[in-house]
C-alpha positions as CSV (number, residue, x, y, z in Angstrom):
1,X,-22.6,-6.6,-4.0
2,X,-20.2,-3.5,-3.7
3,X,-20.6,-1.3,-1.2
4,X,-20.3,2.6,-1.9
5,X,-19.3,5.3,-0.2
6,X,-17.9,9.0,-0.7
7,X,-17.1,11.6,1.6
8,X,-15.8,14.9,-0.1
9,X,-15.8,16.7,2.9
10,X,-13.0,15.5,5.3
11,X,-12.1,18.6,7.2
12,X,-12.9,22.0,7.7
13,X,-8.9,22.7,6.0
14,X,-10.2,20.8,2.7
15,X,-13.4,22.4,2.3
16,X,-11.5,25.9,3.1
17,X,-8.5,24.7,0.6
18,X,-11.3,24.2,-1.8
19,X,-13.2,27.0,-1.7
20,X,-10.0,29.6,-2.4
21,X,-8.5,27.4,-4.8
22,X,-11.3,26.3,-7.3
23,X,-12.4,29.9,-8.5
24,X,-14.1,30.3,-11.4
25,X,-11.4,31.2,-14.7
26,X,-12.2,34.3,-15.4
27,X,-12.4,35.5,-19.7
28,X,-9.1,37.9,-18.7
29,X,-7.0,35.2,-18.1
30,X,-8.1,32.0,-19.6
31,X,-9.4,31.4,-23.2
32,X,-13.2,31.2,-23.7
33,X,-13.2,27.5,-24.1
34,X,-12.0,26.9,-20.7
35,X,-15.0,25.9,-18.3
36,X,-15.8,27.6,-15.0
37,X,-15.4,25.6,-11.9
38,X,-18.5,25.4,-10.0
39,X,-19.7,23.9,-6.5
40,X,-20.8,21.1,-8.7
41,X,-17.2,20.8,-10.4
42,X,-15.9,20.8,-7.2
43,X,-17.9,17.8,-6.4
44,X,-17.8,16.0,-9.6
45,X,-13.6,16.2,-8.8
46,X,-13.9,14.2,-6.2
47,X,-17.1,11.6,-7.2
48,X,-14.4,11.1,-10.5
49,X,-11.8,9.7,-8.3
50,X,-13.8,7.9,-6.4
51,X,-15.2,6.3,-9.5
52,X,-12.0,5.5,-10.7
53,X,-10.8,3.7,-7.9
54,X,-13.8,2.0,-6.5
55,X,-14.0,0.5,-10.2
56,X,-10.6,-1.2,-9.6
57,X,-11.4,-2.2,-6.5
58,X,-14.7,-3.9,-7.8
59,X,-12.9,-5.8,-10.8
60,X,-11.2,-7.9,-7.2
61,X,-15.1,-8.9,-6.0
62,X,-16.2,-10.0,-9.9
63,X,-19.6,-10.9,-11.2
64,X,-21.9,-7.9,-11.7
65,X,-20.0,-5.9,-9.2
66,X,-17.6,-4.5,-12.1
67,X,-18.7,-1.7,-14.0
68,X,-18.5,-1.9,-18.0
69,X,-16.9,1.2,-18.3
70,X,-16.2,4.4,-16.4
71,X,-18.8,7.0,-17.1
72,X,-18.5,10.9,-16.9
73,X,-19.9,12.8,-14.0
74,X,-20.9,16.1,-13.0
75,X,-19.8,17.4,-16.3
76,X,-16.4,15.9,-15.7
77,X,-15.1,13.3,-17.4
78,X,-12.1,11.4,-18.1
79,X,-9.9,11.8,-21.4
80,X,-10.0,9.6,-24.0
81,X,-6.4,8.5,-23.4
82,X,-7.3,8.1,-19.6
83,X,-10.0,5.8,-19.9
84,X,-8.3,3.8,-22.1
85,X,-5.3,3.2,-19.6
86,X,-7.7,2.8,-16.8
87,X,-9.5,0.4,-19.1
88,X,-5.9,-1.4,-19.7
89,X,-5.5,-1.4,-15.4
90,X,-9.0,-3.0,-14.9
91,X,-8.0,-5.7,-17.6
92,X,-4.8,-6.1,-15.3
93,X,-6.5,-6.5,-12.4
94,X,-9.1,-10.0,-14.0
95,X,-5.5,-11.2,-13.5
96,X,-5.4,-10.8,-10.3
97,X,-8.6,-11.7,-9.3
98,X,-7.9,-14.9,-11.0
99,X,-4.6,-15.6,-8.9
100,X,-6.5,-14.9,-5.9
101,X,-8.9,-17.4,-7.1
102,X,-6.6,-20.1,-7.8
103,X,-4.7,-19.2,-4.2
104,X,-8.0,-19.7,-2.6
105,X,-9.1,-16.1,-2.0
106,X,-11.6,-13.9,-2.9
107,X,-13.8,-10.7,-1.1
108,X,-17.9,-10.5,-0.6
109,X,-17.9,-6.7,-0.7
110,X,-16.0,-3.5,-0.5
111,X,-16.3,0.3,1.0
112,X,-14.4,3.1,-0.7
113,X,-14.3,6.6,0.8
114,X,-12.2,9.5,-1.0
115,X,-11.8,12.9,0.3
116,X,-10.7,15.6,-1.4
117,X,-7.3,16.9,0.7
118,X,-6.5,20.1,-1.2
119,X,-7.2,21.2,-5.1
120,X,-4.7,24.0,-6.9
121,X,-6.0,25.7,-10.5
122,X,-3.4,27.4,-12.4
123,X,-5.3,28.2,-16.0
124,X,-6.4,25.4,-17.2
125,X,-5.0,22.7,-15.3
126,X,-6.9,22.1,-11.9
127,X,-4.3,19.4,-9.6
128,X,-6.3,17.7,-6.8
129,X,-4.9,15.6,-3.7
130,X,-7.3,13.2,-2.5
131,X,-7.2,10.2,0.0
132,X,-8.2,6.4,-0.8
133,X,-9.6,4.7,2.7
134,X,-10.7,1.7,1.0
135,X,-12.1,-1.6,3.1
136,X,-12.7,-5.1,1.7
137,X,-14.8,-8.0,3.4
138,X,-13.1,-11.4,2.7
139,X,-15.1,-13.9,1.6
140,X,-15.3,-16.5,4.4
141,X,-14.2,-20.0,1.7
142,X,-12.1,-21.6,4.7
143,X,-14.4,-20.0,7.4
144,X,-11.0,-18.4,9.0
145,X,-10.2,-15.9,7.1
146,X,-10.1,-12.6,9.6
147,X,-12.8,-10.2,8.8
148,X,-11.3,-7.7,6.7
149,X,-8.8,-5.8,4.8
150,X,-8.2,-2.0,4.4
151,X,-5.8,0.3,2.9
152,X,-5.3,4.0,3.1
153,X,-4.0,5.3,0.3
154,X,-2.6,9.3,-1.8
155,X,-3.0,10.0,-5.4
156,X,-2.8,13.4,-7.0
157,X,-5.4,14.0,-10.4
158,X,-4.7,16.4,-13.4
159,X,-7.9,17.5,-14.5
160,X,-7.4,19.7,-18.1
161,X,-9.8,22.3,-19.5
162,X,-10.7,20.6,-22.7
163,X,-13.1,21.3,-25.7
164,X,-15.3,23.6,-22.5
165,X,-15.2,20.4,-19.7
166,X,-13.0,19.5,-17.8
167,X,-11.1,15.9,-18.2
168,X,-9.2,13.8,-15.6
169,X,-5.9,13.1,-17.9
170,X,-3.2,11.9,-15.5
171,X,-3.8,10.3,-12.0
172,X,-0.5,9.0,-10.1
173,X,-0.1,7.7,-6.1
174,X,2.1,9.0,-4.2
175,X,2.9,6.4,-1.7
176,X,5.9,4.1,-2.0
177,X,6.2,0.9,-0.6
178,X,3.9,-2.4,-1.7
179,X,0.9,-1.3,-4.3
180,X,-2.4,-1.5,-2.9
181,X,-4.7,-4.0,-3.4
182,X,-6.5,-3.0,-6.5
183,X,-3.5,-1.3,-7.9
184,X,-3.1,-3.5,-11.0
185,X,1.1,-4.2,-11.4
186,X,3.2,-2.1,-13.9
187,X,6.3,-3.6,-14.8
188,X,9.5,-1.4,-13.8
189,X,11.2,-0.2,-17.2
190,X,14.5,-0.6,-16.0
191,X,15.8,-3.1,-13.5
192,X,17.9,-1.9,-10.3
193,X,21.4,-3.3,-9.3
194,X,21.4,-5.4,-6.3
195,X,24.2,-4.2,-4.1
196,X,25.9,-6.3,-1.0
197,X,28.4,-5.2,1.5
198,X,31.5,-7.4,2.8
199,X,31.2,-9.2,5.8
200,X,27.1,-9.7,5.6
201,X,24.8,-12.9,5.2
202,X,22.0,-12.4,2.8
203,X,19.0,-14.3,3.4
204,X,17.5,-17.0,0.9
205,X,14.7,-16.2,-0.9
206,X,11.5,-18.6,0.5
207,X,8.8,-20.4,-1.7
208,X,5.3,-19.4,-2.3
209,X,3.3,-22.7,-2.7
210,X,0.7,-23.6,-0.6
211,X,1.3,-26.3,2.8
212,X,4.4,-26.6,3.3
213,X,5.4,-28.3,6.6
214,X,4.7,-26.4,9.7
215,X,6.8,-23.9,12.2
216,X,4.9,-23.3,14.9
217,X,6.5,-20.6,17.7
218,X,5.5,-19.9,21.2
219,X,4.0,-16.6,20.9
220,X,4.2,-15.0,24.3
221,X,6.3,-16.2,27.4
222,X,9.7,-16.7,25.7
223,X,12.7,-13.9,24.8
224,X,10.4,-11.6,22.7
225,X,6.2,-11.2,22.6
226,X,5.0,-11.4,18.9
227,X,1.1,-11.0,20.4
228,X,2.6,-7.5,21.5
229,X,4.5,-7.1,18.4
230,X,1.5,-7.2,16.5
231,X,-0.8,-5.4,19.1
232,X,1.8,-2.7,17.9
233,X,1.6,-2.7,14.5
234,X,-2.4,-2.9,14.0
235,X,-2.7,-0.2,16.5
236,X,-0.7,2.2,14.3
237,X,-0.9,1.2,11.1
238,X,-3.1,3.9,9.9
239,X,-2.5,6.6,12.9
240,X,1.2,6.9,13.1
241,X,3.0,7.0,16.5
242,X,4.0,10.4,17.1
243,X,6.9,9.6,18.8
244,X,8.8,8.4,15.6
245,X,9.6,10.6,12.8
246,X,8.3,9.5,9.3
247,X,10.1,8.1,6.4
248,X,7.2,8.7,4.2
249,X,9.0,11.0,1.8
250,X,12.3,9.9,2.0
251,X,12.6,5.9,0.5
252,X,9.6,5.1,2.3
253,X,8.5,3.8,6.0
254,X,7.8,0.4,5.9
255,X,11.2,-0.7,7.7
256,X,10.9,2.2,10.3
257,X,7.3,1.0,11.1
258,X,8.2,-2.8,11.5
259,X,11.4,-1.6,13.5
260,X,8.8,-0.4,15.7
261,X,6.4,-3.4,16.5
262,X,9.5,-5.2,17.0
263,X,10.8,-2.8,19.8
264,X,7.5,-3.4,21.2
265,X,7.9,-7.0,21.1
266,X,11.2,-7.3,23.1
267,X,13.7,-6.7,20.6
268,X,16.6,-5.1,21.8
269,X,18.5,-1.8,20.5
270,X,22.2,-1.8,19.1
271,X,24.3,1.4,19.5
272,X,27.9,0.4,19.2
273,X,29.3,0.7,16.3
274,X,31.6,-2.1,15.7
275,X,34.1,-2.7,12.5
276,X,31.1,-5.2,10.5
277,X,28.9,-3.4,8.5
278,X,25.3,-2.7,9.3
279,X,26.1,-3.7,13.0
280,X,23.8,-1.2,14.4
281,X,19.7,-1.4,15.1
282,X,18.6,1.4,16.9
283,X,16.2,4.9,17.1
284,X,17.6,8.0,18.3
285,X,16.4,11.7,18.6
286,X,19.7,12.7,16.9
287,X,20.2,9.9,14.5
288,X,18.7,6.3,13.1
289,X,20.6,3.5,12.3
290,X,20.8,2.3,8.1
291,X,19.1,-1.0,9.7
292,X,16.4,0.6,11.2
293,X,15.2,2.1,8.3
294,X,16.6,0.4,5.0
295,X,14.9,-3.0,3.8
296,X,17.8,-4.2,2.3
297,X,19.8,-3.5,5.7
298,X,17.2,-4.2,8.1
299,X,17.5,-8.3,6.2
300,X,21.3,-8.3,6.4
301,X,21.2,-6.6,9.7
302,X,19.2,-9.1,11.1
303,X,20.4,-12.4,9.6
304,X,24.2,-11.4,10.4
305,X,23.6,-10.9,13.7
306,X,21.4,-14.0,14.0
307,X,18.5,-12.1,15.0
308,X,16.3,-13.6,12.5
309,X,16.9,-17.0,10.6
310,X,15.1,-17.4,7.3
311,X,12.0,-19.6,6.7
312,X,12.1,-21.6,3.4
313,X,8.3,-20.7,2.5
314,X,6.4,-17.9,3.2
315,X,3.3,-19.6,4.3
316,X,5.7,-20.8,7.3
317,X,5.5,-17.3,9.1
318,X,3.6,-17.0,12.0
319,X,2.7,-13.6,14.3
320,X,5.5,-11.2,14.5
321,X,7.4,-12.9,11.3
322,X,8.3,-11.0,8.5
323,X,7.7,-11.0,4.7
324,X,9.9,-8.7,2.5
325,X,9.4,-8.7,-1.1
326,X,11.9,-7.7,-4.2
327,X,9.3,-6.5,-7.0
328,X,11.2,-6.8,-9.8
329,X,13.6,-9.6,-9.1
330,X,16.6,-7.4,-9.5
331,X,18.6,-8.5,-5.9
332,X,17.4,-5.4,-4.3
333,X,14.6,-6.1,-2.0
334,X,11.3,-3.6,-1.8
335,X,9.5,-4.2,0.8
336,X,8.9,-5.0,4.7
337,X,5.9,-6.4,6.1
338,X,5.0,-8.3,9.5
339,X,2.4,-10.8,10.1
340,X,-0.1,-9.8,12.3
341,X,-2.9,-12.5,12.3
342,X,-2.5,-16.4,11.1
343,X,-5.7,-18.0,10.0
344,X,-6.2,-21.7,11.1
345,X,-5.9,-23.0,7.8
346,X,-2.0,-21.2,7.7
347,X,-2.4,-18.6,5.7
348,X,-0.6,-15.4,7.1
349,X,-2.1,-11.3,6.7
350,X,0.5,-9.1,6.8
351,X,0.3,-5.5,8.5
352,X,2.4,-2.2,6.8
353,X,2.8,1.3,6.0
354,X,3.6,2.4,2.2
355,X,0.6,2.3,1.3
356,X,-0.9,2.2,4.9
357,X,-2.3,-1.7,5.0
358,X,-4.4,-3.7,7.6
359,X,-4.0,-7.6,7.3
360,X,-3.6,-8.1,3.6
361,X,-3.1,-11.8,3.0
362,X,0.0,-13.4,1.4
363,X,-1.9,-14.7,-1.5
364,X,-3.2,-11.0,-2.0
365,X,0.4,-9.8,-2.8
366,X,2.0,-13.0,-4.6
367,X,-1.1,-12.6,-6.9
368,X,-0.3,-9.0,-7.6
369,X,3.5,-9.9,-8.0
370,X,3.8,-13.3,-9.0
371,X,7.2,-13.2,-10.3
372,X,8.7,-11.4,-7.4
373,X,11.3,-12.7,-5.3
374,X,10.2,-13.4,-1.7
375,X,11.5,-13.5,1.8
376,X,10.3,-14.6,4.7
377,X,12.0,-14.2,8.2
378,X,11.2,-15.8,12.2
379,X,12.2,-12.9,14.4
């Protein structure tokens, strides 16, 4: 049974954003067919969103938990050409759920909050930020499976002042990085070029079936501490440290984040520039390093200077290992992710920002990109 929640009023900064921003259109500057925008439009905004995306999410738990179709609310609705591609991303998402099925996952229940972060109206186009903190139970079909899942996650909404209502008609996140969990996948139009450096040792891409033969690690009292690694990253995987800049808006902040837990595990920083390329791992006031912060880099980085060696399957990574993933299979990897908890049964959950995530599990993302590449690293 899904579990439903909304919260419109985040902060005293949204509400105030909101209530200078969603004025009624006055006659002087608007046609006459274009709506006013009430308290209750205000409102209906944000229940529309959150309609939208707790319907994805409940197409993951199945049964009766899905919703037929997407209904209008508050006297705001979605276009026609909006439902029908939301209507083509829940049919995506079956897919998933039955991946996750066959990879021996599934959830018991979900919680979906969206708040409203700031709304602009220019005529008859209303744009409205809003934030996804979405939580999902998993259902216990081992019995050690962790508890949970979360994600929090930014998408910007057109509304359009049609016909005297107003209509959601294009809705877009604006986080990079891995897509969340009940994003369904859209297929890249045009592939990338892979690109590799002299003098650098790519790593081999790793398998994704199930039980393949074990790599246990000691996890604390040798060269690095994975339990702190991953300490680490759960601790700020939704609050960011503040004493690191963000890479949010510049490629992403996935490798910056997993940089991070892996300071905290024992890893230690390179400075010194030497005449190999991507020689360098370190954080600086005045300057990063290309490894800190690139996925691609971070992986040739690492496996150059032998501070990683590649597992052959991902289900082989253990606490403090990492998963990076190449979306479209076009030699130019995506992703970074680090395994924070590792069920009894050997199935990893992965920890990462872009969007913010809290121990999604391995089959979660193959079964959203089953014809990725994969990668999977011992630190």
């Amino acid at each position: 049974m899904r579990s439903r929640t909304l919260s419109l009023a985040g902060s005293t900064l949204a509400a105030a954003v909101l209530a200078s921003a969603l004025l009624p259109v006055t006659a002087a500057n608007a046609a006459a067919s274009t709506p006013k925008v009430t308290s209750a439009t205000k409102d209906a905004f944000g229940r529309v969103a959150d309609n939208v995306l707790t319907d994805r999410t409940a197409v993951l738990l199945g049964g009766k938990a899905a919703r037929k179709s997407l209904k209008p609310t508050g006297g705001v609705k979605l276009s026609a050409a909006q439902k029908k591609a939301e209507d083509g991303k829940l049919s995506a998402l079956k897919g998933t759920k039955s991946r996750l099925a066959a990879l021996g996952e599934a959830y018991t229940s979900a919680d979906t909050k969206v708040t409203v972060d700031g709304a602009e109206v220019k005529g008859k186009k209303a744009t409205v930020k809003v934030t996804e903190t979405t939580t999902l139970k998993y259902k216990k079909i081992r019995g050690d499976e962790p508890a949970s899942t979360g994600f929090e996650a930014h998408h910007v909404l057109t509304f359009t002042a049609t016909a005297g209502t107003w209509q959601l008609t294009a809705m877009r996140s604006t986080d990079g990085g891995a897509p969340r969990i009940n994003e369904p996948v859209v297929p890249a139009a045009d592939a990338k070029l892979g690109r590799t450096p002299m003098a650098i040792i790519n790593a081999p891409k790793a398998a994704t079936t199930r039980n393949p033969a074990a790599k246990p690690k000691t996890l604390t009292g040798g060269a690095y501490d994975y339990r702190a690694m991953a300490t680490y990253t759960e601790k700020y995987w939704k609050d960011y440290n503040p004493a690191y800049r963000k890479y949010n808006a510049v490629g992403g902040d996935c490798t910056n984040y997993l940089s991070q837990g892996l300071l905290a595990g024992g890893w230690k920083q390179i400075s010194t520039v030497t005449p190999e390329e991507y020689d360098t791992w370190y954080y600086a006031s005045n300057g990063t390093a290309d490894a800190w912060i690139g996925v691609d880099e971070w992986s040739w980085f690492t496996q150059t200077a032998k501070r990683t060696t590649a597992l052959a399957n991902v289900y082989q990574m253990d606490i403090g290992d990492v998963m990076q993933v190449d979306f479209n299979a076009d030699g130019s990897k995506d992703h970074s992710m680090m395994t924070t908890y590792r069920s009894s049964s050997g199935v990893p959950y992965l920890t990462y920002h872009d969007a913010d995530t809290y121990r999604r599990s391995v089959a979660s993302v193959i079964a959203s990109y089953p014809t990725a590449n994969y990668y999977a690293y011992r630190t």
